[in-house]
C-alpha positions in Angstrom: -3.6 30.6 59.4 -3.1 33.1 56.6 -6.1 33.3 54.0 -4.2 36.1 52.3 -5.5 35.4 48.3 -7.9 33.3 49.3 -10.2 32.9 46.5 -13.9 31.9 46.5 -13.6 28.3 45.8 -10.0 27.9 47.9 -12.8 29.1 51.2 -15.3 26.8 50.0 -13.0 23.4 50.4 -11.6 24.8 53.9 -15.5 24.9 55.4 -16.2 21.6 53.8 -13.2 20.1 56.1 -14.4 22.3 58.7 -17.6 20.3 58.3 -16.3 17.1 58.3 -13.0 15.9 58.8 -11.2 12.6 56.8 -11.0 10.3 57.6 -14.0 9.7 59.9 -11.8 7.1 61.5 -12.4 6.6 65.7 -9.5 8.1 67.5 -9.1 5.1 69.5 -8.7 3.2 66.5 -4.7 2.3 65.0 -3.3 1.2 61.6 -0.5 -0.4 64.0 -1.5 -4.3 62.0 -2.7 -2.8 58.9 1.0 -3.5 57.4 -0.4 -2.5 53.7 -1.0 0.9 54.7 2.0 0.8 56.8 4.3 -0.1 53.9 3.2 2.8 51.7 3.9 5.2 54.6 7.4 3.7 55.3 10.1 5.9 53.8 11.8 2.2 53.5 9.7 1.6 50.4 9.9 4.3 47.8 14.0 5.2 49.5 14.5 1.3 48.2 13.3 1.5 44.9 14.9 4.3 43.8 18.7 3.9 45.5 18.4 -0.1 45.9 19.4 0.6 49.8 17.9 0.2 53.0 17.1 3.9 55.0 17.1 4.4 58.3 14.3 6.3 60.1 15.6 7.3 62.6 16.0 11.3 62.9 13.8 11.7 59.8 11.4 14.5 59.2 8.5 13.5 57.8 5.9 16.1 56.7 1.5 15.1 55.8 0.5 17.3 53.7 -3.3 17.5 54.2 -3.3 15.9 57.2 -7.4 15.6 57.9 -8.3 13.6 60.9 -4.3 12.9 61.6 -5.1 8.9 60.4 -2.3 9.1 57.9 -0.2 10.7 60.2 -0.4 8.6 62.8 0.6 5.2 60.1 3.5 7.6 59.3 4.9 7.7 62.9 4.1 4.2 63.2 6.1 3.2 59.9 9.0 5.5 60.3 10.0 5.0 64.1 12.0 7.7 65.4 11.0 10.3 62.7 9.3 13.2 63.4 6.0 14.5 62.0 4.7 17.8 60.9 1.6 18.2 59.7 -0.8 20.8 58.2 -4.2 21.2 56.5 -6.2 24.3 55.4 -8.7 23.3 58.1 -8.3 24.4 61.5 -10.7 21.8 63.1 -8.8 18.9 61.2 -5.9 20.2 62.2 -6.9 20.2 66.3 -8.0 16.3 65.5 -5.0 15.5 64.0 -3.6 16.9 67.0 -5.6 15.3 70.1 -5.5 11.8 67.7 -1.5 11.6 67.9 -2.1 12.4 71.4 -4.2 9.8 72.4 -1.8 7.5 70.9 1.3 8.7 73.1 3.3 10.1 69.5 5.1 13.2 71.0 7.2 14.1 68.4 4.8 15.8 66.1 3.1 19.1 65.7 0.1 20.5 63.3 -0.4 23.8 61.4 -3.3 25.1 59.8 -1.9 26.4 56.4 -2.2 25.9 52.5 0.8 24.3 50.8 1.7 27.1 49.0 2.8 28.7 52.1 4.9 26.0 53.7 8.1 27.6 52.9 7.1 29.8 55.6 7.9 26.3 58.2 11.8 27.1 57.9 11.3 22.9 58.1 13.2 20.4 55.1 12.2 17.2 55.1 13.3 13.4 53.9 9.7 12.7 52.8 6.6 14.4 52.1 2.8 12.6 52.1 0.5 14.5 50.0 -2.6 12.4 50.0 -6.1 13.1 48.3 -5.2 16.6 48.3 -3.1 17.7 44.9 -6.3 16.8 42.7 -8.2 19.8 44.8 -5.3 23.0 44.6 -5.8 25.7 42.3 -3.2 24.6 40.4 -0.8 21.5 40.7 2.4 22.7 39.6 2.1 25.4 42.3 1.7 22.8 44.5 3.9 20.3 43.6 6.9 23.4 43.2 5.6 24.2 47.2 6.1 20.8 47.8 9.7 21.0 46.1 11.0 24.0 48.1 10.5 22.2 51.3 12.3 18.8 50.5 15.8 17.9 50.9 18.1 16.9 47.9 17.4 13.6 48.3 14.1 13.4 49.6 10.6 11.9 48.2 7.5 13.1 47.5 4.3 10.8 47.8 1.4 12.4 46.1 -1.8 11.4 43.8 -4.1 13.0 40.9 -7.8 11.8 40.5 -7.8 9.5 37.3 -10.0 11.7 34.8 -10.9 8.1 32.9 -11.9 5.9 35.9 -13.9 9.2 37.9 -15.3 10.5 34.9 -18.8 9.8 36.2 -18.2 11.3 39.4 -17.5 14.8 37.3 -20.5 14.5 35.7 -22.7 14.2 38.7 -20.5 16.9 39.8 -21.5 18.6 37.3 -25.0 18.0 37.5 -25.3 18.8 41.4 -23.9 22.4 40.3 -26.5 23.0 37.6 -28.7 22.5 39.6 -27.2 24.5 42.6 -26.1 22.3 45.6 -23.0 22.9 45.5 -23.1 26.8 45.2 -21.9 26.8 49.2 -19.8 24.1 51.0 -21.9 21.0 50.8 -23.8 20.6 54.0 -26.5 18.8 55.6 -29.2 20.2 53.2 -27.4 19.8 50.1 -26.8 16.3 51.2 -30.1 15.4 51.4 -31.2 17.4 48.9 -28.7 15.2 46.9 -30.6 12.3 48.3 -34.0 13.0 47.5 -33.1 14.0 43.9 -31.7 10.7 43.2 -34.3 8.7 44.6 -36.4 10.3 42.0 -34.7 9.5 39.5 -35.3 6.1 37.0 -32.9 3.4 38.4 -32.6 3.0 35.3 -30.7 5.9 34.4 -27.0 5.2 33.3 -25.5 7.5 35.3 -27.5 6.5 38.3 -26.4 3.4 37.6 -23.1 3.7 37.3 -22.3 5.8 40.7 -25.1 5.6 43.2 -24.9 3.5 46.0 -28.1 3.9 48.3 -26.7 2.3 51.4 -23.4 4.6 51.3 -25.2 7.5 50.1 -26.5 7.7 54.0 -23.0 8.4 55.0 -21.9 11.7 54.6 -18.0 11.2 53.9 -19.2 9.3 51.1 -21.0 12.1 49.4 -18.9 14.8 50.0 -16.0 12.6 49.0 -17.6 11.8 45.3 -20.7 13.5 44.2 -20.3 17.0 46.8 -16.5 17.4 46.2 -15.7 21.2 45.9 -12.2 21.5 43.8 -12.3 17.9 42.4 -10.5 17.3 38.8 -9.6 14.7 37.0 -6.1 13.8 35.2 -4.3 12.1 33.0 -0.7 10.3 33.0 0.6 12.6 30.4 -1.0 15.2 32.6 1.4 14.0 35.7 4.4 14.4 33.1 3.9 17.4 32.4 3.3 18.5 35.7 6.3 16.9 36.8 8.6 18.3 34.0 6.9 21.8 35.0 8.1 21.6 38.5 11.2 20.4 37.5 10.5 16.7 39.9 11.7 13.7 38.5 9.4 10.4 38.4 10.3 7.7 41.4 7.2 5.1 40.7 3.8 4.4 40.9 2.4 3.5 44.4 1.1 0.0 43.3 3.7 -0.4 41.0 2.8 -4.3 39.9 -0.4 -3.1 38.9 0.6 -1.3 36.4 2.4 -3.1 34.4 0.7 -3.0 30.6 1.6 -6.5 29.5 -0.3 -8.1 32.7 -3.5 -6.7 30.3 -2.9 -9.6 27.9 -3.7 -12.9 27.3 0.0 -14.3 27.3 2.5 -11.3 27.7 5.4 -14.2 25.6 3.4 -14.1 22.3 2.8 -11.1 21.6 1.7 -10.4 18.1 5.3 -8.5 16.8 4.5 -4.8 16.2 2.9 -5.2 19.3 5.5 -6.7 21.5 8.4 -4.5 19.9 6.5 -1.2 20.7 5.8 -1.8 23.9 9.7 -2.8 24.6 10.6 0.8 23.3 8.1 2.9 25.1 8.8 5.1 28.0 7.4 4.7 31.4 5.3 7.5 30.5 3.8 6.2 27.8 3.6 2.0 29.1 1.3 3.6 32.1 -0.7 5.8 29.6 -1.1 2.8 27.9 -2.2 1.1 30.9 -5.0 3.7 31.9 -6.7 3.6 28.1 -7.4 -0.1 28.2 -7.4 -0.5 32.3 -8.7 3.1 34.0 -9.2 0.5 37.0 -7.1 3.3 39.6 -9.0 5.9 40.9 -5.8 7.4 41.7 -2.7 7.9 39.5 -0.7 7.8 42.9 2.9 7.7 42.6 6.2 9.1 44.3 9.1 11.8 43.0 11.9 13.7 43.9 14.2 16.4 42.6 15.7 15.3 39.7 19.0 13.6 39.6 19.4 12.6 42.9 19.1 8.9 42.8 21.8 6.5 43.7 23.4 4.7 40.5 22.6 0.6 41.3 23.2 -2.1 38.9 19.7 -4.3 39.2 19.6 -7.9 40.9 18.9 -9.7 38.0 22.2 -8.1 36.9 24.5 -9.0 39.4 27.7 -11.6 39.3 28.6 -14.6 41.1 30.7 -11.8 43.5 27.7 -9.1 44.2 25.6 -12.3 45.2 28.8 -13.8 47.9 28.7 -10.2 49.6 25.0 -9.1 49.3 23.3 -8.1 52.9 19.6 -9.0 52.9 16.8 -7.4 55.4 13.1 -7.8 55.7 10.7 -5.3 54.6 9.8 -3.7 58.3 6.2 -3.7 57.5 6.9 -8.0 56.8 9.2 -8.0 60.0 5.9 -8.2 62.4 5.8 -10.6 65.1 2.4 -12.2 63.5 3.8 -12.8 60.6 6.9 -14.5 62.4 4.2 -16.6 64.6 2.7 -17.9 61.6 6.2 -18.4 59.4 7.0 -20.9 62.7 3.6 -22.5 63.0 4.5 -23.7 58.9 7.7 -24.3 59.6 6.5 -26.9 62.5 3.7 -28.5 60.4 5.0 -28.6 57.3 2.9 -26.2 55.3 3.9 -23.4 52.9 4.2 -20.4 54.2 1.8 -17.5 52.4 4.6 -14.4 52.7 2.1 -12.3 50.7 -0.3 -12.4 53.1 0.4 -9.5 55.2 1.4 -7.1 52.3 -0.8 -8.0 49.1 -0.5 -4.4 47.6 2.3 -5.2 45.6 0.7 -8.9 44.2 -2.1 -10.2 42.2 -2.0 -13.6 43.2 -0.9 -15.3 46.9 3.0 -16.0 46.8 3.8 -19.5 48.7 6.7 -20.7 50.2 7.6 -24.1 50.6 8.2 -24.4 54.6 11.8 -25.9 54.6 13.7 -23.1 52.4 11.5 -20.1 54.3 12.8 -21.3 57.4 15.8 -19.4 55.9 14.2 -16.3 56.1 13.6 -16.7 60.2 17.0 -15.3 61.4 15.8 -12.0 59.0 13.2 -11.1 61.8 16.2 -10.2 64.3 18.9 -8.5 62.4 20.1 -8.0 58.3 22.1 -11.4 56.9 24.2 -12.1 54.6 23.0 -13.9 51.7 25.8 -16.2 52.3 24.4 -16.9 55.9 21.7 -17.7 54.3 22.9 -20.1 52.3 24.3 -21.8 55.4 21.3 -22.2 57.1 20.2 -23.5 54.0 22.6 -26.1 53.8 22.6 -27.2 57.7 18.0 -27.5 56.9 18.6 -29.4 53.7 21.9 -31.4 53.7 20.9 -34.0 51.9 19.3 -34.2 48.4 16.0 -36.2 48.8 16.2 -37.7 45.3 20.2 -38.3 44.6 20.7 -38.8 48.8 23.9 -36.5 47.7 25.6 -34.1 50.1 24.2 -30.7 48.6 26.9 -28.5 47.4 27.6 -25.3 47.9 26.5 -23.8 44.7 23.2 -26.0 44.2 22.2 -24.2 48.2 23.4 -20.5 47.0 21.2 -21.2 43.7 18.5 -22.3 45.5 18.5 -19.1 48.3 19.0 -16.8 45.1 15.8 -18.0 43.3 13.9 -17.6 46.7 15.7 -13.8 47.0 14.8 -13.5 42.9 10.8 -14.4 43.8 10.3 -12.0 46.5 12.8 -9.0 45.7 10.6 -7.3 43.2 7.6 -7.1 45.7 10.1 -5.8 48.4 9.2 -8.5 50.8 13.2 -8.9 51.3 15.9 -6.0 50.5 19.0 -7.1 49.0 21.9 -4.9 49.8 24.8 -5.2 46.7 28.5 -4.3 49.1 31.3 -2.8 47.3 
């Protein structure tokens, strides 16, 4: 690995990972069922809400940026089958985990540098999608990084990366800040410091705000969860219009936020329909910028403002579902999220469909929901045939019509028109969470 420029601090933050490497996660251990994880990771996810269409995998190259342990890069060659992975990190020992963990796991089509960002030019790789996790907050400087970043990915291709939230970790900084003071953290943050750390908060008063609001006693004994929060060499804290800016620097254009339905500035009030009026019409004329600063001053709930881009420009005109005619809905194709299309979640779709019960579809991915989205069993025995292959929402509307012939209160044959109403609302419900993809042809 070239240290060429490294400065002081830049050698402080590799040693640390040298130290210890993140995640501490067992090698044996897979995110293979942990289909939240696996549906951030998917290139499926962020492709679909910018173009409105369904990617392919297949053939991909997929790059981790900051790779640690090789957990994250491992749930990226589980959600993007038939991609390949490259990964790097500044740290050389992460770098050899990340290595012997794909291993162990039989994923062959990957390989590991030890590198800084800035230098992954140097590669002579492009790539459809870039994961830059917990790492952008700790660079020198961001639009550096992020313009790194840029140089590397294709003209259509998505960047996943995050900034720690300067509102919601502002307590972290100041312990920080206090640990430096007092000199623990004039070195990489070792054993010592750590229980140096330790013994000085156990003498101070419990009562102590700060103490208070940060110190867990249990977790302090483990040591990724020190040098994760109050050790962290590098760490900085950031704002949304921060993010703009950054962006706008680097010349990137803003995809979405990660957890996109929690963010959403009118969920913060009491009934989002009666608004008081100033209120209501300002908030219909803001940008995206300003709704999620908005959002962090009354809600700094996310410890990351985590959220994808690309090069500007490059996304695929769509008109929106809610827009479409009669027409777009007769030749729509519809798929299932392949983090939804598991076989447990098929299992247990049956098991409601056999006894009768509604069918939880949000129980598999929850990231995208506040509260549980049920299904009434007869009309998500629709969805089955979506587990084998992409339908047609009029096949849909078939099946539909062959489950539900009759209407239980008139005892009338069930039109045409009432079924395809019905199979659009259920499409409607679940679209926005990108449970199902819908597919406009033409």
């Amino acid at each position: 690995m070239s240290i060429i420029n490294e400065s002081d601090l830049q050698r402080k933050i590799r040693e640390q990972f040298d130290f210890t490497q993140y995640p501490k996660i067992p090698v044996e251990e897979s995110p293979q069922t942990d289909y939240e994880r696996l549906y951030i990771h998917n290139l499926v996810t962020p492709y679909y809400l910018r173009n409105q269409q369904v990617i392919k995998t297949e053939g991909k190259v997929i790059l981790d940026a900051g790779c640690g342990s090789g957990y994250k890069a491992l749930a990226l060659a589980l959600a993007n089958p038939g991609a390949k992975i490259v990964g790097i990190d500044i740290s050389e020992k992460s770098v050899e985990a990340s290595r012997n963990r794909l291993k162990y796991h039989g994923i062959e089509n990957a390989e590991f540098h030890a590198m800084y960002i800035e230098e992954l030019p140097s590669l002579g790789w492009e790539f459809d999608y870039i994961n830059n996790d917990e790492v952008l907050y700790l660079l020198p400087d961001i639009v550096e990084g992020l313009q790194a970043m840029k140089s590397v990915l294709k003209p259509d291709g998505i960047i996943r990366t995050n900034l720690h939230s300067a509102f919601q970790r502002q307590n972290y900084f100041k312990f920080q800040e206090f640990f430096k003071m007092i000199g623990l953290m004039d070195e990489k943050p070792g054993e010592m410091q750590m229980e140096m750390a330790r013994e000085t908060m156990k003498s101070i008063k419990d009562q102590v705000l700060l103490k208070q609001q940060t110190w867990n006693t249990q977790k302090a004994e483990l040591e990724e969860y020190l040098l994760s929060n109050h050790l962290l060499l590098g760490d900085k804290g950031f704002t949304i219009p921060d993010v703009f800016a950054a962006l706008k620097a680097a010349d990137l254009e803003f995809i979405s936020m990660i957890n996109w339905r929690h963010w959403e500035i009118t969920d913060l009030f009491k009934d989002e329909d009666d608004l008081p009026v100033f209120l209501g019409l300002g908030l219909a004329e803001m940008s995206t910028e300003d709704r999620l600063h908005l959002f962090e001053l009354l809600q700094p709930m996310h410890r990351l403002l985590d959220f994808w881009c690309g090069h500007p420009h490059q996304g695929q005109d769509f008109i929106p579902v809610s827009e479409w005619s009669d027409s777009d809905w007769q030749t729509a194709r519809v798929s299932l999220h392949p983090q939804l299309a598991n076989p447990q979640s098929r299992e247990d779709l049956i098991n409601c469909i056999t006894n009768h019960k509604p069918f939880e579809i949000s129980k598999y991915i929850k990231l995208p929901v506040f509260l549980p989205i049920h299904l009434d069993s007869g009309i998500a025995a629709c969805l089955l045939p979506l587990w084998e292959r992409v339908c047609t929402v009029e096949e849909l509307v078939q099946r539909w019509q062959q489950i539900r012939p009759i209407d239980p209160i008139t005892l009338e044959p069930v039109s045409h028109e009432k079924a395809r109403d019905e199979i659009k609302e259920l499409l409607d419900t679940l679209d926005p969470f990108l449970y199902v993809l819908l597919e406009r042809c033409g």
